[in-house]
Structures are given as structure tokens and as C-alpha cells.
N, CA and C atoms as a LAMMPS dump frame, in Angstrom:
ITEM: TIMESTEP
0
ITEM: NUMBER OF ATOMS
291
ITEM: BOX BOUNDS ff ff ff
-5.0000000000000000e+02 5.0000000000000000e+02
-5.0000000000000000e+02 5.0000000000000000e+02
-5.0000000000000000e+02 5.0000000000000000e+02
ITEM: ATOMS id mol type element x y z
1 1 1 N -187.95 82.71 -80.33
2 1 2 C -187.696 81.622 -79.408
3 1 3 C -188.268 81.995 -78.047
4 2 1 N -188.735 81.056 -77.275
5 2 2 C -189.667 81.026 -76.075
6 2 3 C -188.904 80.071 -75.343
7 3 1 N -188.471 80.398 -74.263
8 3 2 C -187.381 79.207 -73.274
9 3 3 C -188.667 79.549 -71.933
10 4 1 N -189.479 78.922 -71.863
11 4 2 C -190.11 78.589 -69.969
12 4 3 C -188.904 78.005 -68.922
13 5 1 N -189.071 79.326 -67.897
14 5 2 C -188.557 79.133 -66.766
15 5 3 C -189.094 78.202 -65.625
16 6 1 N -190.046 78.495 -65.455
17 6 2 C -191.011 77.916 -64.539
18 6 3 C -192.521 78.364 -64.995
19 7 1 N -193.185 78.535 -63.828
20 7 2 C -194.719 79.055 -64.026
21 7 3 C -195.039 80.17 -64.397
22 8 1 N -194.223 80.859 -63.824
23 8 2 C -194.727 82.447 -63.802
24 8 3 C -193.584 83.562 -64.794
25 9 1 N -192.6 82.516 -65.215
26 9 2 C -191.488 83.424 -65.811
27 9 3 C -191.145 82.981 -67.4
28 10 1 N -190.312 83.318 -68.063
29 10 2 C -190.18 82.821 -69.395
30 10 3 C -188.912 83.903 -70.082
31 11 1 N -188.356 83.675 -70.763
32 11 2 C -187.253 83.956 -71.729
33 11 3 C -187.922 84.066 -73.23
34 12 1 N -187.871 85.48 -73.596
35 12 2 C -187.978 85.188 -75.437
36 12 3 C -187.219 86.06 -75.956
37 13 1 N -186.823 86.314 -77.207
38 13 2 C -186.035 86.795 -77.606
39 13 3 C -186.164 87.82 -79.086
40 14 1 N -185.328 88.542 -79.242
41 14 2 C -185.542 89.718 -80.453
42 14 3 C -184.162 89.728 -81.353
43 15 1 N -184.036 90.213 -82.408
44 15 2 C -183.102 90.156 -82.79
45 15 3 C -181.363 90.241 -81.696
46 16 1 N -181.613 91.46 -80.815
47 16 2 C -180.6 92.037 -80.296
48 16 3 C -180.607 91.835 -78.793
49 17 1 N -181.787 91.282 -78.555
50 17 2 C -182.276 90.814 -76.874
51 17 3 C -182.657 89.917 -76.682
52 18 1 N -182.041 89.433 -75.535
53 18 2 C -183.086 88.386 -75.023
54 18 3 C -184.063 89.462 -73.743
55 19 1 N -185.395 88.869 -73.839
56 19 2 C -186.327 89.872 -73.22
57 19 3 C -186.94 88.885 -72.026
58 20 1 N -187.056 88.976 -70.675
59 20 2 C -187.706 88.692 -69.548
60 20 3 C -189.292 88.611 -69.173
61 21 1 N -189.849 87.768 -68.987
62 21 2 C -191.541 88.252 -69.208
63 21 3 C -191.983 87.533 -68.343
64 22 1 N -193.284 87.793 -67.15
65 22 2 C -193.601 87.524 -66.405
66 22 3 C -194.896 87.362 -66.242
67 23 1 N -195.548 86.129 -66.196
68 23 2 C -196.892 85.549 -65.875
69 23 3 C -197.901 86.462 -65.418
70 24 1 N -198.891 86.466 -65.87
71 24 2 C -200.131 87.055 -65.102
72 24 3 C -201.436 86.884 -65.564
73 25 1 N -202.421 86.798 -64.519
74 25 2 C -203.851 86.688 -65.699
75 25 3 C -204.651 87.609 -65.45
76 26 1 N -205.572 87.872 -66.523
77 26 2 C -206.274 88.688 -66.216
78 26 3 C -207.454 88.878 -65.126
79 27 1 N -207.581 89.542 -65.157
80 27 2 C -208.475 89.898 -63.605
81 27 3 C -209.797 89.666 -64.293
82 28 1 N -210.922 89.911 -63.562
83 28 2 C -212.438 89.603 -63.847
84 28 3 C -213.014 90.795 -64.323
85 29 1 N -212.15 92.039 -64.48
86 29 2 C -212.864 93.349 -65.297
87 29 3 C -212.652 93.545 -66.668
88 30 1 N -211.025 92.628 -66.828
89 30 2 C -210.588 92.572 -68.361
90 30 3 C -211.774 92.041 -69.306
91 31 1 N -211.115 92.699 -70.523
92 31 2 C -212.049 91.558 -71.986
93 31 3 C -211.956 90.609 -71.497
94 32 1 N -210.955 89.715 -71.581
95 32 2 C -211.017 88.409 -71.017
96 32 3 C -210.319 87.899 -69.807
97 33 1 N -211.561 87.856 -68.756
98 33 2 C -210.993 87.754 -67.847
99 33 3 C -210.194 85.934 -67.607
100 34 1 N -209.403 86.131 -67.018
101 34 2 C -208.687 84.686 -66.592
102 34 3 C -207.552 84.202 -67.507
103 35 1 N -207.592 85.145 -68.604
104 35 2 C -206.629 84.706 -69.819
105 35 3 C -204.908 85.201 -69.567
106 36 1 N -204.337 84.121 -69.76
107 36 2 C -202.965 84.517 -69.619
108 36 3 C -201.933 85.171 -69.929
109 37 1 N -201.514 86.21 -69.289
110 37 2 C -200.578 87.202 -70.295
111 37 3 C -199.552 87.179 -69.819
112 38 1 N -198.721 87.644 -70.793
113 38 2 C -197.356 87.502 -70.353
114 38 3 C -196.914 89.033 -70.562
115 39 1 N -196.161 89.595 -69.445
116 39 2 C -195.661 91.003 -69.798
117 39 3 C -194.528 90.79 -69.492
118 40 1 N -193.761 92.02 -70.256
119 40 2 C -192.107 91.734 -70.045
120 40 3 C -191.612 92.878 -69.208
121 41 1 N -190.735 92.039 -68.527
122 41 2 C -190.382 92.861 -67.434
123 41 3 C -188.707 93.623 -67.403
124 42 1 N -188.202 92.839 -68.872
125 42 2 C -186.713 93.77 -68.998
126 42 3 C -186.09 93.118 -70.101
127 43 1 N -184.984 94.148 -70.541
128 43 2 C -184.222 93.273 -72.04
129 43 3 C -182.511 93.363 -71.658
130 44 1 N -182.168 92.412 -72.026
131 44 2 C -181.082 92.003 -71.475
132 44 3 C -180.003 91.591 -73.034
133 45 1 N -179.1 91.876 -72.549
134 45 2 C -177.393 91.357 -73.572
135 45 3 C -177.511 90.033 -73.498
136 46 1 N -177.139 90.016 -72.354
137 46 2 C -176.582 88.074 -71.856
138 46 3 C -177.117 87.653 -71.52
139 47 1 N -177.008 86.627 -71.328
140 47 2 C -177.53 85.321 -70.459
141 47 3 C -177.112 85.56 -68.834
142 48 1 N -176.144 85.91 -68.448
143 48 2 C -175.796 86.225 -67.489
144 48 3 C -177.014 87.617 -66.583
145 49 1 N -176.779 88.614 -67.433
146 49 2 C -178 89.967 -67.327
147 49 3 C -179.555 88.957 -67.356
148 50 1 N -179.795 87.773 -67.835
149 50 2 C -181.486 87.168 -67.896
150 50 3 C -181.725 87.054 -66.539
151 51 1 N -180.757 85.791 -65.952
152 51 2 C -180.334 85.243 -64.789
153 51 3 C -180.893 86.849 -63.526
154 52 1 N -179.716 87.641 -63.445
155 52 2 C -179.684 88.589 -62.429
156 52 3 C -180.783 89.32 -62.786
157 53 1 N -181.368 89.65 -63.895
158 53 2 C -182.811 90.391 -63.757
159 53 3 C -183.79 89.141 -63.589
160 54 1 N -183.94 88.519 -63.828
161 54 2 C -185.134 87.276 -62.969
162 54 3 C -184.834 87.431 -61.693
163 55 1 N -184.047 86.922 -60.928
164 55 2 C -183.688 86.772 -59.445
165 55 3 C -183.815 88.424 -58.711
166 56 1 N -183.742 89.427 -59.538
167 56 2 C -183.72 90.529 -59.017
168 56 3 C -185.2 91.056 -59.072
169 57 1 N -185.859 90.696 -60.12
170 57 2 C -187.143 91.237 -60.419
171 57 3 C -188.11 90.532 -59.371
172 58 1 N -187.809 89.087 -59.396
173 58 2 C -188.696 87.989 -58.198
174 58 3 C -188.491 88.589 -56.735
175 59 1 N -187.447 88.575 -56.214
176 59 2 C -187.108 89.171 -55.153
177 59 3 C -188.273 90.341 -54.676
178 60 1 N -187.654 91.456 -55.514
179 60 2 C -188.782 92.749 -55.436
180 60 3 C -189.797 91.959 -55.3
181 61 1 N -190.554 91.439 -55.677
182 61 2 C -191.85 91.291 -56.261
183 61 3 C -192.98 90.236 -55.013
184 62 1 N -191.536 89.618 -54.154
185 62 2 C -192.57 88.116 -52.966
186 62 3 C -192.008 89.274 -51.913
187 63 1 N -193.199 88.516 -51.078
188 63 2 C -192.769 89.367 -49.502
189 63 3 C -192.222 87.886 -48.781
190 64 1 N -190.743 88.317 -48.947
191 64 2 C -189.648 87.493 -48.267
192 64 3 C -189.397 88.19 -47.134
193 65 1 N -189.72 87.512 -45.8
194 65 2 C -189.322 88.622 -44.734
195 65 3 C -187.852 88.236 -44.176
196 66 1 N -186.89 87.092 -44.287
197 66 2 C -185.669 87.265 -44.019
198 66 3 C -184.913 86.783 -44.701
199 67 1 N -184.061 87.134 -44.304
200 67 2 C -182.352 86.718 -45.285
201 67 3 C -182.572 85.534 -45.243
202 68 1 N -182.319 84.256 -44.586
203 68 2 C -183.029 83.433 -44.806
204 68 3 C -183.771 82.722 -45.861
205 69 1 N -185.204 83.106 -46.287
206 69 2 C -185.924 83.307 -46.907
207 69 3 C -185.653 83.671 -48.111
208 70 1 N -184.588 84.332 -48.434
209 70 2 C -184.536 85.316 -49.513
210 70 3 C -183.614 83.953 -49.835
211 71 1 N -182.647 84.074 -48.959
212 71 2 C -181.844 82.955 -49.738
213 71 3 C -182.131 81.171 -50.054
214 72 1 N -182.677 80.912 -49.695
215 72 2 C -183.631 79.44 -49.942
216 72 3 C -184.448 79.964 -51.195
217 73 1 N -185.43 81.316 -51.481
218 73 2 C -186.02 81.581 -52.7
219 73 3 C -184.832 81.762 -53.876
220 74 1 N -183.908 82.253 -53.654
221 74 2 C -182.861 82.185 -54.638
222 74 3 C -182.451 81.432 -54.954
223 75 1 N -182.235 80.094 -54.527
224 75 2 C -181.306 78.717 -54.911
225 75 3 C -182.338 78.314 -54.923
226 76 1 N -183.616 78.078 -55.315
227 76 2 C -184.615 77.299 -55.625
228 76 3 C -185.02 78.219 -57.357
229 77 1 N -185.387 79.372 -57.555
230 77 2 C -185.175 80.16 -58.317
231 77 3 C -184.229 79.914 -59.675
232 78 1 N -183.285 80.294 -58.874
233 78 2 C -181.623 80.233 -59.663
234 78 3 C -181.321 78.732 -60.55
235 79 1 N -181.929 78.163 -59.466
236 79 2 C -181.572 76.473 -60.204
237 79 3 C -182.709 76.115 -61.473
238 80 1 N -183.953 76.483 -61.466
239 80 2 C -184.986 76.579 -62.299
240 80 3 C -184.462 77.449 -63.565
241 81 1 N -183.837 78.254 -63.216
242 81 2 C -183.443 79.286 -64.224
243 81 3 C -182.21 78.444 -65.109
244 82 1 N -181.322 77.817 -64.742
245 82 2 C -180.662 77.206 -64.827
246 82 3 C -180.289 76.153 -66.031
247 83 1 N -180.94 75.362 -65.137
248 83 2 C -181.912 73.938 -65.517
249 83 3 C -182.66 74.646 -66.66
250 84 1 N -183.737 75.573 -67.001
251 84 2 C -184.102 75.766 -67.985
252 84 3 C -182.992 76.672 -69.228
253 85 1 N -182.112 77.008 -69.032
254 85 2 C -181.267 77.871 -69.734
255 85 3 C -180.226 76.76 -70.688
256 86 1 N -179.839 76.212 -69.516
257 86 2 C -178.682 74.999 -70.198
258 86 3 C -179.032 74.207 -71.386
259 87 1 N -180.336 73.726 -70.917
260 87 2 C -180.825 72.924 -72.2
261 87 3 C -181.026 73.947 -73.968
262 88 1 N -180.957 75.406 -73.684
263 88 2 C -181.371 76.328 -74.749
264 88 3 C -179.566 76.66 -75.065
265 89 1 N -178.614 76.701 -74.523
266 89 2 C -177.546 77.274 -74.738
267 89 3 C -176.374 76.56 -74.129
268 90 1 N -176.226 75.361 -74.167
269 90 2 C -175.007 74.492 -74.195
270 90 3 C -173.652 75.404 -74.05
271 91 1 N -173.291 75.647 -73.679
272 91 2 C -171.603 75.803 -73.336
273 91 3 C -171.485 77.664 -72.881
274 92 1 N -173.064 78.398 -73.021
275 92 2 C -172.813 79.413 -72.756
276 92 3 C -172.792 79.762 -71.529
277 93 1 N -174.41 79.1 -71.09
278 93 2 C -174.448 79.25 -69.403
279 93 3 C -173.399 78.711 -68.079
280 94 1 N -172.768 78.335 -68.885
281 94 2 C -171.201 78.26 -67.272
282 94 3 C -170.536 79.483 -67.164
283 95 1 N -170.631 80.204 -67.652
284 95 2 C -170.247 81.494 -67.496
285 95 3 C -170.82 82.239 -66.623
286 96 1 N -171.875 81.752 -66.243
287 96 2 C -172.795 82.445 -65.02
288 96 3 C -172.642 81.805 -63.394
289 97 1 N -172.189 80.93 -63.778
290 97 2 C -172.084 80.132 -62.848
291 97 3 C -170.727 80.25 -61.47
């Protein structure tokens, strides 16, 4: 199973994980350059653990220079994550909430 977060993020899953994976393309030195890959960036129990490693991994990853900032990227984030989760897992994701 493949749940899209948004553009750059995505949810898939393994027997015992759900696994985190994050957009990227290849550069112009690769075999193929421009082609889209997805690498995973962590494996998680819950739904709850998907949530806090997305928002934690994004964070690291933009140059947010204030609190502020950080927090407007999080509730824009968070709600995408959300919004895409609910529709895959009905009655689990309020638990995160």
C-alpha cells in the first residue's frame, strides 16, 4: 500500500511497518537523470510515529528561520498529513490528534 502525502512525501508499508519516503529526482549525472525516486527516510509502529517522523524529518530538512515559520510549516504540513491518512485509516487517526 502507497498512501501520498503531498509532493514530496508518501506512506508505504511492509508487513510490520509502515515506512516514510521522501521525494527526490535525480540529478543530471545519474543513469537517469530527472527520474523520480523515492527514498525512505524511517519505519514506524503507528500512525501516530508516521505523523511525528514526517513533521520531524521536514523540519530538519527546510531552512525555517523562526518559530513562527516553523509553526505555520507545521499546521500546513500536519493537516496534509492528515487529510491524507484519514481517508487510508478511518477511526485510527484520532488518536493522533
Amino acid at each position: 500500500m502507497q498512501i501520498r502525502i503531498n509532493k514530496d512525501y508518501r506512506v508505504s508499508t511492509d508487513p510490520h511497518n509502515y515506512i516514510l519516503e521522501k521525494r527526490r529526482i535525480a540529478g543530471p549525472d545519474s543513469k537517469e537523470p530527472g527520474k523520480e525516486i523515492w527514498d525512505k527516510t524511517g519505519y514506524y509502529s503507528s500512525i501516530a510515529g508516521i505523523v511525528n517522523g514526517c513533521l520531524l524529518h521536514d523540519i530538519e530538512n527546510n531552512d525555517l528561520r523562526d518559530v513562527q515559520e516553523i509553526k505555520n510549516h507545521l499546521d500546513t504540513l500536519g493537516a496534509e498529513i492528515l487529510k491524507s491518512l484519514e481517508k487510508h485509516f478511518e477511526g485510527q487517526v484520532n488518536c493522533i490528534r
